[in-house]
C-alpha positions in Angstrom: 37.9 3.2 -25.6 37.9 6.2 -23.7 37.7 7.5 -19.8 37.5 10.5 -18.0 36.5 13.0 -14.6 33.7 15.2 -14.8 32.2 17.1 -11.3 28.6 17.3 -11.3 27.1 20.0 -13.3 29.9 19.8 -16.3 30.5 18.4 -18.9 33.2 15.9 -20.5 34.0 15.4 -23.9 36.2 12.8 -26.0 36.4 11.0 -28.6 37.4 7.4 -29.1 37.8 4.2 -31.6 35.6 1.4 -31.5 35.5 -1.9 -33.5 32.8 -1.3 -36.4 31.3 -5.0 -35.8 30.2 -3.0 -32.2 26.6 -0.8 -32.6 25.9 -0.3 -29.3 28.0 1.4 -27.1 27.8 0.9 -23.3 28.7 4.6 -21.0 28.9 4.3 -17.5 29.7 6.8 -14.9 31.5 5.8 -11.6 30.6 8.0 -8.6 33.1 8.3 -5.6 31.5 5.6 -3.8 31.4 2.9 -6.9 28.4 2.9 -7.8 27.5 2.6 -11.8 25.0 4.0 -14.2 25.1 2.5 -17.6 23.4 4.1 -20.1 23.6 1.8 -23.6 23.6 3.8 -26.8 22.5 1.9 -30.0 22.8 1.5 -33.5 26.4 3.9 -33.3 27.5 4.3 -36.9 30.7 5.6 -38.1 31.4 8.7 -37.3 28.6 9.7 -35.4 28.4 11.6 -32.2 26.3 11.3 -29.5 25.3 12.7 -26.2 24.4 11.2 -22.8 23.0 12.8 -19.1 23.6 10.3 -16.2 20.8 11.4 -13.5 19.8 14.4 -11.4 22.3 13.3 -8.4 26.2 11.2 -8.6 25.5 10.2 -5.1 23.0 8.4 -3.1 20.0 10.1 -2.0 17.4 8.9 0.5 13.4 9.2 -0.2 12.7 12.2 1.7 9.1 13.6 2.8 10.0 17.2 2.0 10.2 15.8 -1.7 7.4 13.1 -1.6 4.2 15.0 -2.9 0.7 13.2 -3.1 0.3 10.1 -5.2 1.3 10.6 -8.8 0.0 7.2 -9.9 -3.6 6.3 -8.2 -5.5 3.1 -8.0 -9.0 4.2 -8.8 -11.7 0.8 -8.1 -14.6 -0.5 -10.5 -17.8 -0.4 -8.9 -17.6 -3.8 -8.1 -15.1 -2.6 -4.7 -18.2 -0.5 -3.0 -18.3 -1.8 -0.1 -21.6 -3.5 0.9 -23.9 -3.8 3.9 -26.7 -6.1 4.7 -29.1 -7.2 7.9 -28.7 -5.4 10.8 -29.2 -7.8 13.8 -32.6 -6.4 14.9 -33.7 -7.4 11.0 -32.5 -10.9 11.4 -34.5 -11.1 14.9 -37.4 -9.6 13.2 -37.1 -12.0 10.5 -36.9 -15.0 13.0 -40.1 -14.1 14.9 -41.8 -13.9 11.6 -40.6 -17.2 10.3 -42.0 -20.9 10.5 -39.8 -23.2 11.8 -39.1 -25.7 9.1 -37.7 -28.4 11.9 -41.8 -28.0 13.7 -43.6 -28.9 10.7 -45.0 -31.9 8.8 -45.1 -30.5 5.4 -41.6 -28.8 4.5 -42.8 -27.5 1.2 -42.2 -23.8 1.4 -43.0 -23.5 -2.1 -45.6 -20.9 -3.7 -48.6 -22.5 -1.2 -48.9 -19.4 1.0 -48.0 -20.8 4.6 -46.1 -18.0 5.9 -47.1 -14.7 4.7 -43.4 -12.9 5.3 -41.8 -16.1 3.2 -40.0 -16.6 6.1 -38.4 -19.8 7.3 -36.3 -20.6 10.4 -34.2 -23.7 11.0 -33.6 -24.2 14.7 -31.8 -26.7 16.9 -29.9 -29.4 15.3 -31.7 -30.4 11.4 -30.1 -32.9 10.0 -32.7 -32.9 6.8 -34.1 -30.8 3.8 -36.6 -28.9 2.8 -38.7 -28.4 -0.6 -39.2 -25.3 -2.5 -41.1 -26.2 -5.9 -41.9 -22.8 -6.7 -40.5 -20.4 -4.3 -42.1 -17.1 -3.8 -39.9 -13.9 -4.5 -38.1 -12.7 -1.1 -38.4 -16.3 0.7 -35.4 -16.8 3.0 -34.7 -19.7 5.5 -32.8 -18.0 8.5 -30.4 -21.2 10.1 -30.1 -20.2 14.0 -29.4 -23.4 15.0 -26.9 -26.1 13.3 -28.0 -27.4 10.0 -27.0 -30.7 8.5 -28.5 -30.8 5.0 -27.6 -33.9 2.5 -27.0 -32.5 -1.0 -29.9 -30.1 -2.9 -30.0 -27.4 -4.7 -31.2 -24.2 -3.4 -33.9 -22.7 -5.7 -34.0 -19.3 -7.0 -35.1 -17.1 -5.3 -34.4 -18.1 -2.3 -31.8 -16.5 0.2 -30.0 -18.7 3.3 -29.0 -16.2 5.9 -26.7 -18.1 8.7 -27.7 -15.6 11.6 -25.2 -15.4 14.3 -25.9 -18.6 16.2 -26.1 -20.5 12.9 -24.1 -23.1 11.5 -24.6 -25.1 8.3 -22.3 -28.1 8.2 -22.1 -29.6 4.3 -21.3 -33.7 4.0 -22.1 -33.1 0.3 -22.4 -30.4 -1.9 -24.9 -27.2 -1.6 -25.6 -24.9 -4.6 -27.9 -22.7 -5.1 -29.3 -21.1 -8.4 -30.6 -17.9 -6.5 -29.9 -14.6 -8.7 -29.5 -11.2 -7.4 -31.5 -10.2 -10.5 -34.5 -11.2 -8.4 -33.6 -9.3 -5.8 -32.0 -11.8 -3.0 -28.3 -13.0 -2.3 -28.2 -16.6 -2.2 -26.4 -16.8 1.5 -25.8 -13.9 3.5 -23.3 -14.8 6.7 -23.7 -12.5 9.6 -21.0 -12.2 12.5 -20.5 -15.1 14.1 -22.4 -17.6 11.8 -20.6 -20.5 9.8 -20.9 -22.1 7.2 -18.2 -25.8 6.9 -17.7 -29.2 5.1 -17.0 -29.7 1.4 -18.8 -26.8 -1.1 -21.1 -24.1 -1.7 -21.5 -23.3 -5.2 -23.9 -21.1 -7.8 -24.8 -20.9 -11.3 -27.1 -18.1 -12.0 -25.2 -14.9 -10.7 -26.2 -15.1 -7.1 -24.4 -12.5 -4.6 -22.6 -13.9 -0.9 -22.3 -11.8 1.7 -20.0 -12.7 4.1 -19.4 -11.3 7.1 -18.8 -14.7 9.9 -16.4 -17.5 8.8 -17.0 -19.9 5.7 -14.5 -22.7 6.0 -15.3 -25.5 2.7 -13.0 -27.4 0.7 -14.2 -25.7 -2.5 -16.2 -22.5 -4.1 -17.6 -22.9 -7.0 -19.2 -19.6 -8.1 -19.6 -20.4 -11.4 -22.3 -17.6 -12.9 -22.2 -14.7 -14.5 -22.6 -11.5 -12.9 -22.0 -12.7 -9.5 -20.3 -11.3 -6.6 -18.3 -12.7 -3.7 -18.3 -10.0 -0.9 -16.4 -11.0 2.2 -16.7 -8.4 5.1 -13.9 -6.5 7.6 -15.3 -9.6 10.1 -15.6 -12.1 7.5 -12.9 -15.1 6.8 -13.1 -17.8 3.9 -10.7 -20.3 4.0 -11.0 -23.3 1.1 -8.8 -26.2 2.2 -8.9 -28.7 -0.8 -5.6 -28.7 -2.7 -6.8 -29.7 -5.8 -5.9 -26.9 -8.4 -8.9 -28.0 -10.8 -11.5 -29.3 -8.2 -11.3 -27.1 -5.1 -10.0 -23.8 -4.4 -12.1 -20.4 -5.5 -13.5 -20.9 -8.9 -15.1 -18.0 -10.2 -16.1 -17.9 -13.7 -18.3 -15.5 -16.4 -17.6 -12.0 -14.5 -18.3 -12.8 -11.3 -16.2 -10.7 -8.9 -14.7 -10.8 -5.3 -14.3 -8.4 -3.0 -12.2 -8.9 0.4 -12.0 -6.6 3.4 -11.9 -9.7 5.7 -9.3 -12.8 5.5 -9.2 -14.8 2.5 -6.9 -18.3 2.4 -7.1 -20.6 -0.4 -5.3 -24.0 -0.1 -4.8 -24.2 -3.9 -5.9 -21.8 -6.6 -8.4 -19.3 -6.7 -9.4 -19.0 -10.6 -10.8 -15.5 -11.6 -13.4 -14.7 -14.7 -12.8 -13.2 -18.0 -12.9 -9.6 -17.0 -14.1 -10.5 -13.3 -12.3 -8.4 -10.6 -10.6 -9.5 -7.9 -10.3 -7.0 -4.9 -8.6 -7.0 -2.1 -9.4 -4.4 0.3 -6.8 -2.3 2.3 -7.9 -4.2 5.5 -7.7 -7.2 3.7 -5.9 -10.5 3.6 -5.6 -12.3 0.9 -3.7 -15.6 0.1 -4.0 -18.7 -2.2 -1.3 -21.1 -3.4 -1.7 -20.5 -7.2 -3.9 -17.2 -9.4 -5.5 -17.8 -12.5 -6.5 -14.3 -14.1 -8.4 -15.1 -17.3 -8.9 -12.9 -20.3 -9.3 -9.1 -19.2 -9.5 -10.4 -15.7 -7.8 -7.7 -13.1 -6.4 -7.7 -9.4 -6.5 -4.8 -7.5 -4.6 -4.7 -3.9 -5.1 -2.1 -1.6 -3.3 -4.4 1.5 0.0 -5.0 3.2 -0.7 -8.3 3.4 -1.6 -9.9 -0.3 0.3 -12.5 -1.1 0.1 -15.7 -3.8 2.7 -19.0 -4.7 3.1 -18.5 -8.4 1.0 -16.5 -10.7 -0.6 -19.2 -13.6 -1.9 -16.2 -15.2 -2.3 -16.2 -19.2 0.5 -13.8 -19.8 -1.0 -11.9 -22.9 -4.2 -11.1 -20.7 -3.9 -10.3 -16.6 -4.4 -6.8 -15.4 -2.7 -6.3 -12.2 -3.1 -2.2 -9.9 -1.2 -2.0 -6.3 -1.2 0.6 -4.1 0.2 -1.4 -1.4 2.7 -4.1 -1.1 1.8 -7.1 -3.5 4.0 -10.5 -3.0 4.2 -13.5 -5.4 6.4 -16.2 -4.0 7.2 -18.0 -7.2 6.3 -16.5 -10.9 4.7 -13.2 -11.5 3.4 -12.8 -15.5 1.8 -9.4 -15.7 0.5 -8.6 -19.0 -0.2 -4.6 -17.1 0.6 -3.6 -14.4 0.4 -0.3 -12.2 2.6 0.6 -9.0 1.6 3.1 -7.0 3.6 5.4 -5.0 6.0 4.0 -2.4 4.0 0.4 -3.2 5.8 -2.6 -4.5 5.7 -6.2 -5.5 7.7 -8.7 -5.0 8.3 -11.7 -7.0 10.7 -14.7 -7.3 11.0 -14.9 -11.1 8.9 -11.9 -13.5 8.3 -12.8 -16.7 7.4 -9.6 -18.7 5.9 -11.0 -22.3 4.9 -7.7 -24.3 4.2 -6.1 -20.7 3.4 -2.7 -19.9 4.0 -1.5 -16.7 3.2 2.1 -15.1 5.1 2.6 -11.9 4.5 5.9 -9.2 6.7 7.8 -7.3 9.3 5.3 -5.0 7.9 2.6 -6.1 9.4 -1.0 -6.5 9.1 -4.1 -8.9 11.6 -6.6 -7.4 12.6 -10.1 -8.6 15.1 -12.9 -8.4 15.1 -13.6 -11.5 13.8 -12.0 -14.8 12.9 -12.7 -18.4 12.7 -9.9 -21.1 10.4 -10.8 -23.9 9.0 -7.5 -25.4 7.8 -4.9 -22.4 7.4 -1.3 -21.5 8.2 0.3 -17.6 7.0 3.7 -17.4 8.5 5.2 -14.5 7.5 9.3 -13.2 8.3 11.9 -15.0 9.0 13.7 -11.7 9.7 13.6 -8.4 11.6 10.5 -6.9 13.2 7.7 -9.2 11.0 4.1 -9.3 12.9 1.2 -9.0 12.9 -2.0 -11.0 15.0 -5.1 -9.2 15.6 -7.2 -12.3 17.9 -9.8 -10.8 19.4 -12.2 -12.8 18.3 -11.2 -16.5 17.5 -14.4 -18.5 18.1 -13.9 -22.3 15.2 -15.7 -23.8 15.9 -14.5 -27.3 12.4 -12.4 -27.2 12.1 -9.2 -28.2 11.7 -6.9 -30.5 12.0 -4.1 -27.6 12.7 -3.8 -23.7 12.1 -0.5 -23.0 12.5 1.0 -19.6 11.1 4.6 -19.8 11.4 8.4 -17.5 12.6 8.0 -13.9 13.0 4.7 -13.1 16.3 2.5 -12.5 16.5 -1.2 -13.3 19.0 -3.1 -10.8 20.4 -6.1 -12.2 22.7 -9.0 -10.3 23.6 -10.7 -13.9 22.9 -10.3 -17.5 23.7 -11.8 -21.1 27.2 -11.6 -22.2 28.1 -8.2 -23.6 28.4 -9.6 -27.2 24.6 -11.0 -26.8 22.9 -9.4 -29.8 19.8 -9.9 -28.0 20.9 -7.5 -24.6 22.3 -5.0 -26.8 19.7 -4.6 -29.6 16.6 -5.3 -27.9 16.9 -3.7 -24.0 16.7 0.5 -23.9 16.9 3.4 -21.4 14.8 6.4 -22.5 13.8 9.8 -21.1 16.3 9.1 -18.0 16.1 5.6 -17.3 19.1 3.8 -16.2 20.1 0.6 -15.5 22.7 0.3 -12.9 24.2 -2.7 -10.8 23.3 -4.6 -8.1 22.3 -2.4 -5.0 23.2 1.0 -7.4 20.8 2.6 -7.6 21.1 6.2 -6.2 17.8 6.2 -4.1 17.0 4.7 -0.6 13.4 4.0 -0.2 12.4 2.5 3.5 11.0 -0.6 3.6 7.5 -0.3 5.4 3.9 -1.9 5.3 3.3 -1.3 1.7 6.7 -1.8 0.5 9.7 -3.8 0.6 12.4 -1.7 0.4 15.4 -0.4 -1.7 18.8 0.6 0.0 21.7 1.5 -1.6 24.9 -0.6 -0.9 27.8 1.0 -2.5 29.6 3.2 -0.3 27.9 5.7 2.5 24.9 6.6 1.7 24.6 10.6 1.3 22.3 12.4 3.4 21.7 15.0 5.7 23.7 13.1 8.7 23.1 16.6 10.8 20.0 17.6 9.6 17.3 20.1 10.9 13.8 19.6 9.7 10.6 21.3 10.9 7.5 19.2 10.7 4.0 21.0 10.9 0.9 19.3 11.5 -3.0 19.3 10.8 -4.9 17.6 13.3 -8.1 16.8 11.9 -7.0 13.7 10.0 -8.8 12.3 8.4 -11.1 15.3 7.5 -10.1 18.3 5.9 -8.2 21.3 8.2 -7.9 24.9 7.9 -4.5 23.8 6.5 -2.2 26.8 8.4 -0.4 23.9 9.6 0.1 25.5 13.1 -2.0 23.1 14.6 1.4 21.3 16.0 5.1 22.6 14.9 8.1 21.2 15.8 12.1 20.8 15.0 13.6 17.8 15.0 17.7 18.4 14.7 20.1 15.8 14.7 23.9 15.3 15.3 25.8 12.1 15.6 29.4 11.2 17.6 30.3 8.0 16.5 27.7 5.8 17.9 25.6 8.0 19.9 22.9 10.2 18.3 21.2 12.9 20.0 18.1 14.5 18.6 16.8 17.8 19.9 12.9 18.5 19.5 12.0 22.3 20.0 7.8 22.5 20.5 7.5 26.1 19.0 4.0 25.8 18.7 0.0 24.3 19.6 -2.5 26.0 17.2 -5.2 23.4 18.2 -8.4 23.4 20.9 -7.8 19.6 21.2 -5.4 17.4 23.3 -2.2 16.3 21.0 0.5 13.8 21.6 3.3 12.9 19.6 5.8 10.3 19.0 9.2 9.4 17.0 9.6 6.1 15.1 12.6 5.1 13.6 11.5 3.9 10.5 13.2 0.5 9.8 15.9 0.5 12.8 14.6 -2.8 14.8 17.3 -3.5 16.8 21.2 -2.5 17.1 20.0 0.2 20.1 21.6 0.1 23.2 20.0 3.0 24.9 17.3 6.1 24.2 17.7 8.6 27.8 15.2 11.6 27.3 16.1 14.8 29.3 13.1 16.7 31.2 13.0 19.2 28.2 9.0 18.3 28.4 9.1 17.5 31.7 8.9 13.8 31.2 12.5 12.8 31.4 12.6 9.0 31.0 15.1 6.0 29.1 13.4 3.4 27.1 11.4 2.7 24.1 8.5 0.7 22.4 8.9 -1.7 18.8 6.3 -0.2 16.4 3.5 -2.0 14.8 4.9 -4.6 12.7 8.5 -4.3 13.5 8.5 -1.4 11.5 11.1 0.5 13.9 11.3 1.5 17.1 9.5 4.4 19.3 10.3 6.9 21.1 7.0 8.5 23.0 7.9 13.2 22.9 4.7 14.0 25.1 0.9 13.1 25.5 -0.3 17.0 25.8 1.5 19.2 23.4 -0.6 22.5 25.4 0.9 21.0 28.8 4.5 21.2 27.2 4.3 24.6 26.6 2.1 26.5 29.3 2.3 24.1 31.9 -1.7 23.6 31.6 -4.4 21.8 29.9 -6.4 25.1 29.3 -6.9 24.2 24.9 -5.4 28.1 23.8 -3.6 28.7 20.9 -0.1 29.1 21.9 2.4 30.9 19.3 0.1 31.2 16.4 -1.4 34.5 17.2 0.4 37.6 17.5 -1.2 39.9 18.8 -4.9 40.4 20.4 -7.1 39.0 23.3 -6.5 35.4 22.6 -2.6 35.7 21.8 -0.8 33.5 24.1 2.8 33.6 23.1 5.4 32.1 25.5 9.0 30.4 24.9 9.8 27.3 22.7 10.6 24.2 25.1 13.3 21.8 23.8 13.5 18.1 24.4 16.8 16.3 24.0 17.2 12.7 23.4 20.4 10.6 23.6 20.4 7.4 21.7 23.2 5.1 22.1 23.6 2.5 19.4 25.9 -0.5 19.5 27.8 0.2 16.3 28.4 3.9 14.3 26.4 1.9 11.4 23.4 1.3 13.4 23.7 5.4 14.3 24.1 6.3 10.5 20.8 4.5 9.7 19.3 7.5 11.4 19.0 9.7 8.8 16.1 12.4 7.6 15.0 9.4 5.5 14.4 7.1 9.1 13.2 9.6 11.3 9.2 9.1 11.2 7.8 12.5 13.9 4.4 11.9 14.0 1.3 13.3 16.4 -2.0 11.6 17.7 -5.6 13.0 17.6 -7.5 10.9 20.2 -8.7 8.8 17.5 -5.4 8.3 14.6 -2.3 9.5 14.5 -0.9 11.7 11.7 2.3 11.1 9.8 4.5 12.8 6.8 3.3 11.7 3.5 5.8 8.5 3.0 3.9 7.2 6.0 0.6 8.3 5.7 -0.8 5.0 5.9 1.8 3.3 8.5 0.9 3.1 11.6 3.6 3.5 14.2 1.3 2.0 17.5 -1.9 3.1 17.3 -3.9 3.3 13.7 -4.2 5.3 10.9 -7.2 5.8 8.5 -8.0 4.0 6.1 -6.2 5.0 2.4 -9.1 5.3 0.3 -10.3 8.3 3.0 -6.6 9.9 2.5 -6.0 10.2 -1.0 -7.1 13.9 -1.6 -4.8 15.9 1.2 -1.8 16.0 3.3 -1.8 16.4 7.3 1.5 16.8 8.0 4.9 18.0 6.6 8.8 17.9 6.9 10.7 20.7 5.5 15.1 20.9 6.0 16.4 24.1 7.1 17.0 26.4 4.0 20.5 27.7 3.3 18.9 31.0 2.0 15.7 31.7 4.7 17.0 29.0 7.6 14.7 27.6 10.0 10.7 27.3 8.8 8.5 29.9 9.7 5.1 28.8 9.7 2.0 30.6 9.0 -0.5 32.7 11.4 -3.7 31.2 12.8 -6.3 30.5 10.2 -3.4 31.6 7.1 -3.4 28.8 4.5 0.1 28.0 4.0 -1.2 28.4 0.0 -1.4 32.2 1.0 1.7 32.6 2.2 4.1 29.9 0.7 2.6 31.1 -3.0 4.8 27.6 -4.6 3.2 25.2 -2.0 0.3 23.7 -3.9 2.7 23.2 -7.0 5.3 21.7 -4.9 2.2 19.1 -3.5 0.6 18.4 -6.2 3.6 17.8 -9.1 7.1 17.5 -6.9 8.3 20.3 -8.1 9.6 23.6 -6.7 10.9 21.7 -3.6 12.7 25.0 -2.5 9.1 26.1 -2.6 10.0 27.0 1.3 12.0 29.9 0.1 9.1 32.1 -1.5 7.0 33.5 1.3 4.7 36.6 2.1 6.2 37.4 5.3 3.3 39.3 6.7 1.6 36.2 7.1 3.9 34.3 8.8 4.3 33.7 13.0 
């Protein structure tokens, strides 16, 4: 056919022969270090012309935070996810000392006959019996403070079983209720420290739980409509029957189930026609097998959501991540949205007239996949999503594969090349690309909410000696003055073989707060030999800490940024002020830190794409944007409180204006950086940096 060299930015031309039983044409373009962008053109006709653009870069680029903006693709929740509260403890105790004791009586009739004027019952001590409820009054509960051992009966609207904190109800047989919340009362509330154990709790007339101690059954059965399932931060609800059809979680007619707490299901949990499931972003959430009905939709907010195989009917599940989302065996979205720098991970996707809408660095990943009719909508700015196809099976679907915008698919294996089906039904639009295994030109760290992309073809290209300036707001997770002065420091790195030395000028403290700050390594577990810190900060030291989650090691920079810098813990502003009364202006201090790693690969892992400055509050500690919600040792609020604004921020040395210059105190950096808030809020103008008012600036 035809081949050629072309440098970046120009353009190459030919022309070439090609067999008229051929109507697509496949162009690929080879960068130095081998890696491949294919770009299939179909339906070529004789003598036509056409014209192709391979991507913004030829070489590998790493996710950076001076490019990462807020989220372009947002997870927003039903009202079903608000979260909910119930007794407080001096309620329950008030409730007790009102109550008749059900286990002291004769008569155990609490229906409508007036015998306790609150409607409150108690069972104390060990019960091994029932009670009766004919006609129960509205608002009659029965609070279990002891350990109750009921045979089977049914629970009678509208009365609520609370399990207060010294409770247990242990269930030989089943024990459903047909309490509503339409009349105003959950059917069982759980409070810290009860339990409720044995073989099921079910209801059928769309009664509320509240969980917020431990539930451990063989099987829910929440079989109502218009129910709700709420398990607390504190609650856990493990079902341990592994029958797929007869235990598990059954919900059914739009009931829905919220999860903040621990959720583990032995076999399947079974969700409602247009029920939601919701897992919270302190959640856990695993079962062996998920059944979305018709309409039905998971929503995952957690690092730590995770099923077998997906059952799902493939032309009806609604799937929304914002975190990392794992199915061990099949996945069968029907939608599906990504959100940025989230991914799931499956073992074999089938995508059967799918449409799936991906964020910013975000990451679909399979073993194996199956194209039968689907859309992938990556950004249309900002950094590339990723789609790990794996082994493409050619299942003779179609009509159209479409992947769309910026977003590469990465495949291990696909249909011959003379497969009508691979070259009439799969196409790259808008600056898709589909590329080969591990070619994709973007590295995206692995971390808590996502798995991961490197690129391994060749070195990866980045800024090996790069000098970044981070700047920092420290009243995460509430809104700042946003001069980002509050902490400023450079981070520059150079690299001899296997040793890397980082130098970290403190130039400024623009806070009335004690600050400490740290360095993680995003990713880079192990492979160190040594970290030796100089007394730059007067703290000189060797060593190191693993971060939460082995998500890289850490290297502690100081505890008191004002101590750093003036030698005392009086809270001034130091460097932000120029002038007047309060200006206390002294010189930059510089730390220096050697790492010695055991190989020159281990060194050239730490990259501007790895290097994770962050600083502490007292209460959280405040990262860059493509770690906002990674802790490195301590925490980190919770996302749905840091969706709106950005804390802190990394920007590279500019070859036109050098080093950052940060703004005065109280000087939004909007007022003098006039292409910030464009730069944060689409991705663009990331020279942004270079366009200042320079009046305003320290």
């Amino acid at each position: 056919m035809a081949k050629g060299t072309v440098t970046t930015g120009s353009t190459f031309n030919t022309t070439f022969d090609y067999a008229l039983a051929d109507s697509t044409i496949y162009v690929a373009c080879v960068d130095a270090n081998n890696r491949r962008e294919v770009i299939p053109v179909h339906h070529v006709t004789r003598g036509s012309s056409f014209n192709v653009t391979f991507g913004n870069t030829t070489s590998s680029k790493a996710v950076s935070r001076a490019v990462t903006s807020r989220t372009s693709v947002t997870i927003t929740d039903p009202d079903a996810a608000k979260v909910l509260t119930t007794y407080s403890e001096s309620d329950i105790n008030d409730m007790i000392d009102k109550a008749t004791d059900i286990t002291q009586v004769t008569d155990r009739d609490i229906a409508n006959k007036g015998t306790n004027p609150y409607n409150y019952y108690k069972i104390t001590g060990n019960y091994n019996g029932n009670f009766v409820a004919g006609s129960p009054k509205a608002g009659t509960k029965v609070i279990v403070t002891g350990t109750w051992t009921p045979s089977w009966m049914s629970i009678l609207d509208p009365i609520e079983i609370i399990v207060a904190s010294t409770g247990k109800i242990v269930l030989n047989s089943t024990l459903s209720s047909t309490t509503g919340i339409t009349n105003g009362a959950y059917a069982f509330t759980v409070m810290p420290g009860g339990e409720i154990s044995g073989t099921q709790i079910s209801n059928t007339n769309g009664g509320w739980l509240f969980n917020a101690g431990s539930i451990k059954v063989g099987y829910i059965d929440w079989a109502s409509k218009g129910g709700r399932i709420f398990n607390a931060a504190t609650g856990s609800i493990t079902t341990t029957s592994s029958d797929d059809y007869n235990g598990g979680l059954n919900l059914n007619s739009t009931t829905d189930f919220v999860n903040y707490g621990t959720l583990n299901v032995a076999s399947r949990v079974n969700a409602p026609s247009n029920g939601y499931i919701i897992n919270g972003s302190s959640g856990t959430m695993y079962a062996k097998s998920l059944n979305l009905n018709t309409g039905a939709t998971l929503i995952n907010h957690s690092s730590n959501c995770r099923f077998g195989n997906d059952v799902s009917n493939t032309d009806n599940a609604n799937y929304q991540t914002d975190c990392k989302l794992t199915f061990d065996g099949t996945f069968n979205p029907k939608t599906l949205i990504i959100g940025d720098n989230a991914s799931v991970d499956c073992g074999s996707l089938t995508m059967h007239g799918a449409t799936v809408t991906m964020g910013q660095a975000s990451i679909l990943k399979a073993t194996s996949s199956h194209f039968q009719s689907f859309a992938v909508n990556g950004p249309t700015s900002g950094n590339a999503a990723i789609v790990v196809c794996g082994n493409v099976i050619d299942d003779g679907y179609g009509p159209s594969n479409a992947f769309n915008n910026l977003v590469y698919a990465d495949y291990s294996s696909a249909p011959k090349p003379d497969s009508w089906w691979w070259n009439n039904t799969v196409f790259v639009n808008n600056g898709a690309k589909l590329v080969g295994k591990g070619e994709a030109p973007e590295t995206i760290p692995s971390g808590d909410c996502t798995v991961g992309y490197i690129s391994n073809k060749g070195p990866v290209v980045v800024d090996n000696n790069f000098c970044t300036t981070y700047c920092f707001e420290d009243n995460y997770p509430n809104a700042g003055d946003y001069d980002f002065n509050d902490v400023v420091f450079d981070v520059t790195r150079t690299i001899n073989s296997n040793v890397v030395t980082l130098a970290v000028k403190l130039r400024a403290v623009g806070a009335s707060k004690q600050l400490g700050a740290g360095i993680r390594l995003s990713g880079i577990t192990s492979g160190i030999t040594s970290v030796a810190l100089d007394n730059g900060f007067g703290n000189a030291s060797t060593g190191y800490q693993q971060g939460l989650n082995s998500s890289g090691i850490v290297i502690p920079l100081f505890t008191d940024a004002h101590k750093v810098l003036t030698g005392s813990a009086n809270r001034v502003f130091v460097n932000t002020e120029k002038s007047g009364t309060d200006a206390v202006n002294v010189d930059p201090k510089t730390l220096t830190i050697t790492i010695t790693c055991e190989s020159a690969d281990v060194a050239n892992k730490i990259t501007s794409a790895t290097v994770d400055p962050y600083i502490t509050n007292g209460s959280y500690e405040v990262h860059t944007y493509s770690w906002i919600n990674n802790a490195a040792l301590g925490k980190v609020a919770d996302k749905v409180e840091t969706g709106k604004y950005v804390w802190a921020i990394g920007v590279p040395k500019s070859a036109i204006t050098g080093i950052f210059k940060y703004p005065l105190e109280y000087v939004p950096v909007t007022d003098v950086y006039s292409k910030f808030a464009s730069w944060a809020q689409h991705a663009d103008n990331t020279v942004w940096y270079d366009t200042y008012d320079s009046s305003k600036l320290y």
